[in-house]
Backbone bond lengths (Angstrom), bond angles and torsions (degrees), N, CA, C in turn:
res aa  C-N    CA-C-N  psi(-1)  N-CA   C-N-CA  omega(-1)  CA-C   N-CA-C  phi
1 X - - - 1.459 - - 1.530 108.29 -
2 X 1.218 105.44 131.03 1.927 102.08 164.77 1.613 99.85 -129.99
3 X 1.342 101.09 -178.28 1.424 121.45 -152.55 1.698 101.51 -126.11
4 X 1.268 109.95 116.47 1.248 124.88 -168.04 1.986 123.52 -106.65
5 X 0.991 126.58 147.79 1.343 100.60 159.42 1.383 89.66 -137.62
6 X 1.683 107.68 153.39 1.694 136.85 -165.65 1.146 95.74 -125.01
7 X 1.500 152.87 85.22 1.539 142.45 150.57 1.771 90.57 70.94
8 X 1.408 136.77 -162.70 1.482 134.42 176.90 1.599 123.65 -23.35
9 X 0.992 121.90 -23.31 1.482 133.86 -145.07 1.842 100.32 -111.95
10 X 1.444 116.03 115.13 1.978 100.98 159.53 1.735 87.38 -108.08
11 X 1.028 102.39 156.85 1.677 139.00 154.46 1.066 124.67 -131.26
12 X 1.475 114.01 167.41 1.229 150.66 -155.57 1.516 102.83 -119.24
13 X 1.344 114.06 110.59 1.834 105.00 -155.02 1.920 92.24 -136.13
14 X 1.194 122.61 106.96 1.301 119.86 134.91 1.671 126.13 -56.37
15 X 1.402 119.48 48.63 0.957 112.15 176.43 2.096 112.81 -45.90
16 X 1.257 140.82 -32.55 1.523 137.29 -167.60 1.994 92.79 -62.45
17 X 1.358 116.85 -61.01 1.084 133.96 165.84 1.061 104.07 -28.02
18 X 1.379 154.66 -109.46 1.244 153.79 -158.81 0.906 135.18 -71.86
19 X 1.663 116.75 -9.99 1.832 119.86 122.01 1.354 114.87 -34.97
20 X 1.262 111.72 -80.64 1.698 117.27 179.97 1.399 109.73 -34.13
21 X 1.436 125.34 -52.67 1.663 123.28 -172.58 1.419 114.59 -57.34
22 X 1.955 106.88 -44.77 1.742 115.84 178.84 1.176 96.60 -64.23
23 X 1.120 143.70 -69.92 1.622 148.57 -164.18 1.815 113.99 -53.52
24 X 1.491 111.29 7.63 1.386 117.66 158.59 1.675 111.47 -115.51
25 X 1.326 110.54 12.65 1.392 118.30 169.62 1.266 113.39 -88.40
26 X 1.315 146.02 135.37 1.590 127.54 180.00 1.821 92.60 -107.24
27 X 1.377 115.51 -16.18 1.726 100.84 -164.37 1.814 91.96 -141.95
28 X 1.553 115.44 154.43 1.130 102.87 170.48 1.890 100.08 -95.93
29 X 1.861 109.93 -179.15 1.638 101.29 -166.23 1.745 99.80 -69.74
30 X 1.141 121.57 -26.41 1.684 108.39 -179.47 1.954 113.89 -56.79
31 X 1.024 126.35 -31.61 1.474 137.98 146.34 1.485 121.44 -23.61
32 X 1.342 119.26 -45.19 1.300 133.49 164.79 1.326 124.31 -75.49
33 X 1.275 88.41 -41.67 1.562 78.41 -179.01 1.265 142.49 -97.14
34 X 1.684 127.63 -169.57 1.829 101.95 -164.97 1.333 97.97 -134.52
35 X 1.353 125.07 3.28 1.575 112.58 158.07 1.304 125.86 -68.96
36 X 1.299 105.70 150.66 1.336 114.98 -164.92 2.178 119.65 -54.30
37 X 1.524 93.60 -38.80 1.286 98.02 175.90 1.281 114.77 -60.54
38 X 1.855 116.05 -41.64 1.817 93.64 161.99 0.926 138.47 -50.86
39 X 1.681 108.14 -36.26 1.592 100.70 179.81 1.326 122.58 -73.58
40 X 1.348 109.44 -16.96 1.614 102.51 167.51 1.553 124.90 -51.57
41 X 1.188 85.59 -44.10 1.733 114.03 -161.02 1.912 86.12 -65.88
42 X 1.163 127.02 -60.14 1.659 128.44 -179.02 1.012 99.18 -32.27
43 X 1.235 111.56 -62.31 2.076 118.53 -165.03 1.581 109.76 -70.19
44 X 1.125 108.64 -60.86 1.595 118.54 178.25 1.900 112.98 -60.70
45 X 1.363 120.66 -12.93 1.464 101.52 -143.58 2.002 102.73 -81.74
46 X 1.753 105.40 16.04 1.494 90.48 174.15 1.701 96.89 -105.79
47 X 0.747 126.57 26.16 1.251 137.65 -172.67 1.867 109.52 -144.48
48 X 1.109 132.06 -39.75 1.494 105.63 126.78 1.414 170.33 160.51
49 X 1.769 96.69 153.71 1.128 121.05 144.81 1.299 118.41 -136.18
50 X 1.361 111.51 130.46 1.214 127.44 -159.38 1.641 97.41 -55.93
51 X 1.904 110.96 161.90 1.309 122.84 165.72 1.426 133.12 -25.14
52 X 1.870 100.11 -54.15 1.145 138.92 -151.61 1.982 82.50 -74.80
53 X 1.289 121.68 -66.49 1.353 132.05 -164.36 1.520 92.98 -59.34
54 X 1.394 119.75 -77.35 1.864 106.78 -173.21 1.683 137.44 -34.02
55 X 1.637 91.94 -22.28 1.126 117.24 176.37 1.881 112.20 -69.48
56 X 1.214 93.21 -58.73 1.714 114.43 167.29 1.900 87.99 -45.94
57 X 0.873 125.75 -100.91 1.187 146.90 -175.10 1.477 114.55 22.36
58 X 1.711 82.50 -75.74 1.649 120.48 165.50 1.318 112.69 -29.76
59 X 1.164 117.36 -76.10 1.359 146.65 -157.41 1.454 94.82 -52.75
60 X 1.364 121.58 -44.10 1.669 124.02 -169.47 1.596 105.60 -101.04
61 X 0.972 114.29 10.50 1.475 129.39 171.99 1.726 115.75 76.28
62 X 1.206 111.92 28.99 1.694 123.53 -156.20 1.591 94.56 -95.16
63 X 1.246 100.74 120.88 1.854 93.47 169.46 1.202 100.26 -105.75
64 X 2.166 115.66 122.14 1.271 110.51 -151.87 1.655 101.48 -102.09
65 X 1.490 110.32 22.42 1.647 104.35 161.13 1.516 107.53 -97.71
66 X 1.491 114.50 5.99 2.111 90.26 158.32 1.376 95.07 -121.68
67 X 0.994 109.68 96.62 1.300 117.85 147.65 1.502 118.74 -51.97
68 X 1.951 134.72 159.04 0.953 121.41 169.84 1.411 114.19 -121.45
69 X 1.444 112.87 5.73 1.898 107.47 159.71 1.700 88.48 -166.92
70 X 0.712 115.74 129.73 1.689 132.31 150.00 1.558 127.67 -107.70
71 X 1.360 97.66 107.40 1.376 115.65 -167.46 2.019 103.79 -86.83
72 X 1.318 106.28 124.39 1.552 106.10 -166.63 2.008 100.21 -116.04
73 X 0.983 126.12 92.60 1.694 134.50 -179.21 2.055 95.68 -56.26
74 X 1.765 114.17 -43.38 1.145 103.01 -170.98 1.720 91.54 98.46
75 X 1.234 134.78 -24.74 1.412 141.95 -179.71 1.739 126.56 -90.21
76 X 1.573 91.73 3.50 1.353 95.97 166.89 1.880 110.79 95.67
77 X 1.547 85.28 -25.66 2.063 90.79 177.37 1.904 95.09 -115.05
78 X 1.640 89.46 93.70 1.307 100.62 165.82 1.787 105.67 -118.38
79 X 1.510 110.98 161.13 1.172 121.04 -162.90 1.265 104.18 -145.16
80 X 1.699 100.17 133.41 1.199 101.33 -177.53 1.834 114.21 -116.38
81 X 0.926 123.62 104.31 1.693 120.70 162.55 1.145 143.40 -43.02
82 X 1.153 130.36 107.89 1.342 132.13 147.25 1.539 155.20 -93.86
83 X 1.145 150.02 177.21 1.538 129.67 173.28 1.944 99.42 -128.02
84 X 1.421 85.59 151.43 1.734 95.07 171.38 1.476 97.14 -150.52
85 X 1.603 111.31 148.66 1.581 122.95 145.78 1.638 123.72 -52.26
86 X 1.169 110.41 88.19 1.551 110.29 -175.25 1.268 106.22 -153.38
87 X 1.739 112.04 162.21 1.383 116.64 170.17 1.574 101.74 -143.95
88 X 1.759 100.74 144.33 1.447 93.86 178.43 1.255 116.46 -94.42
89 X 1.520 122.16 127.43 1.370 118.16 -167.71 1.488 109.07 -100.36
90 X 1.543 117.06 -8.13 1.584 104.26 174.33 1.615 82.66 -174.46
């Protein structure tokens, strides 16, 4: 475990752990699926999330092409999920 700070926020980050967990993913959930907003998201997804976020990403060991549900409204505020080994300590 190491100890991180993100803008307001430090944590408690198993980043090795949640390498190991992504690295038993072979696809993220937009991969599966057949609406059109996933497939955007496949083609588009290094473009986005901004620099600033992949960077974050990294740091907590999140590889942000598997996502594990992406929720699509069709309204432009879609969200995509992920999981990490972490705790927020302040």
């Amino acid at each position: 475990m190491e100890t991180i700070t993100i803008g307001r926020w430090t944590l408690e980050v198993d980043r090795e752990a949640t390498e190991a967990a992504f690295s038993k993913i072979s696809l993220g959930s937009p991969e599966t699926c057949e609406c059109d907003y996933c497939k955007n998201l496949v083609v588009a997804r290094d473009s986005a999330y901004p620099e600033d976020a992949r960077q974050v990403f990294s740091q907590l060991g999140i590889d942000y092409r598997k996502e594990a549900v992406r929720h699509g409204s069709g309204t432009g505020l879609d969200r995509s999920c992920t999981a990490m080994e972490a705790s927020f300590i302040s």
